[in-house]
N, C-alpha and C positions, 0 to 999 in steps of 0.2 A: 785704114781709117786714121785720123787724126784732128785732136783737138783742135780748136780755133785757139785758143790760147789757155794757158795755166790755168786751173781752177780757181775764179778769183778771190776767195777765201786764203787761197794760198800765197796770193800778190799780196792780198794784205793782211798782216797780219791780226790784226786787233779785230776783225770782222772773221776770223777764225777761233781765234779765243772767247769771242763773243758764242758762236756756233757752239763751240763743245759745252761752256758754260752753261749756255742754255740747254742742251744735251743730258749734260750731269745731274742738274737740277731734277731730274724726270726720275730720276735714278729713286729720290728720298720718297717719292709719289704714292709706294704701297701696290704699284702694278707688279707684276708677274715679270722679271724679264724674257719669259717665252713670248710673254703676250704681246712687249716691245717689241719684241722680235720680228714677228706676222704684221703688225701696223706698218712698221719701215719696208716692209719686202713689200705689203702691198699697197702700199701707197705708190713707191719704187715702181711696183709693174704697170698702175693705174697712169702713171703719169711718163710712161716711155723713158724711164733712167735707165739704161743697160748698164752704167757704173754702177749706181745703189743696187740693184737688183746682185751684181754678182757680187758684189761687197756683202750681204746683209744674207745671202745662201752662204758664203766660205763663213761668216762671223758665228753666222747661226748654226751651221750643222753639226758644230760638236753636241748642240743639247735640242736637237730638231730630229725625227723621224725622214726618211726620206719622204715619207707617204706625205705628210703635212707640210712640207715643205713643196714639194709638186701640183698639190691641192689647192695650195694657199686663193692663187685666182680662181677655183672655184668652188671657193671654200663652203656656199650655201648647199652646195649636192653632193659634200664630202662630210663621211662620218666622224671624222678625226679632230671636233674643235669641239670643245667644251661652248657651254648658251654663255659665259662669259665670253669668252674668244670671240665668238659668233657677235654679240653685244659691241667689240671693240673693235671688230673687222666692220661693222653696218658702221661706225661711228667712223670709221676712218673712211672708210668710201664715200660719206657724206661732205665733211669735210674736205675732203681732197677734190671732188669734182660742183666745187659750188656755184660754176655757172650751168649747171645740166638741171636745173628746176628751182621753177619759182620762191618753192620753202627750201631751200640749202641743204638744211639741216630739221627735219622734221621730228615733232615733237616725241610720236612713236620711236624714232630712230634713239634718240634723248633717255626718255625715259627707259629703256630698255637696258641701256648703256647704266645707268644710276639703278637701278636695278642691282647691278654687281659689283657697282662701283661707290665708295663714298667721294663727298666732294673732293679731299684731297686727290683721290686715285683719277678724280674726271677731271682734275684738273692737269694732273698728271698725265691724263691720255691727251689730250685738247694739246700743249704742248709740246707732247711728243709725234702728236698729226702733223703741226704747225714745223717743226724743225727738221721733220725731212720732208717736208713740200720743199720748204726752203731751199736744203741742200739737190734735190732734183731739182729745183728750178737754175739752180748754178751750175751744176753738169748739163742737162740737157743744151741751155743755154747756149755755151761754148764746146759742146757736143766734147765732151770728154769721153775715153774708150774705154768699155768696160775691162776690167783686170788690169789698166796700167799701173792706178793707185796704188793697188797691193803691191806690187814689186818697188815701191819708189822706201824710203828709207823713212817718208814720215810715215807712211802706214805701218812700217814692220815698232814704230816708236809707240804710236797711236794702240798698238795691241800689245805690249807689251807694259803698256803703262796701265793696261788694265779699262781703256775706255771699250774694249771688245768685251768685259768681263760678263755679262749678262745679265 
């Protein structure tokens, strides 16, 4: 396999900085980083990134169960997520596939979400749906290969700087 070209976050820079900024910001949100966690992977698997996906299993598994981690896609018939998780995986699957029904985003799915989440935190989740669709939509795009990333010198920077922290 091989990329059509560089990830173009990485051609340019300022729409990279922009990406983590918006990233970081999620951080002050009041979410769970586990919960960040499950959102990215399964957004990642909903939307065919084979990059994100093996990015966001190596990022996560220091503080992930094998179990939950293999479950994640089918997380409604696994016992291993808290009715929050559950809350913020329905809210991500919503958001992630919004041409697949008429209400996108249903109000059941909403409220269930604010439920366990205060505004800040739903705003904080909303956000963090929103910036890895993004970043899958730039990998899949230019079909980027899963695990190059990591081996390339910004990822070992990128973790090191603490944006893997959780």
């Amino acid at each position: 396999m091989q990329a059509r070209m560089k990830n173009p976050a990485m051609v340019i820079p300022e729409a990279l900085q922009a990406l983590q900024a918006l990233g970081k910001s999620v951080e002050k949100g009041g979410v769970p980083p586990r919960t960040l966690g499950l959102i990215h992977l399964r957004a990642s698997q909903i939307n065919g990134c084979s990059g994100c996906v093996d990015l966001h299993v190596r990022v996560f598994r220091g503080d992930e169960t094998d179990e939950r981690l293999l479950a994640v896609a089918a997380w409604r018939d696994a016992p291993y997520f808290t009715d929050a998780e559950r809350a913020a995986l329905a809210l991500t699957e919503a958001a992630t596939r919004l041409s697949d029904r008429a209400d996108p985003v249903p109000d059941d799915v909403w409220e269930e979400a604010a439920r366990y989440y205060d505004e800040r935190a739903l705003a904080a989740l909303v956000i963090a749906i929103a910036s890895v669709n993004a970043w899958n939509r730039l990998n899949v795009t230019t079909k980027q290969v899963a695990g190059e990333w990591m081996k390339s010198a910004d990822a070992k920077a990128w973790v090191e700087r603490g944006a893997a922290s959780r």
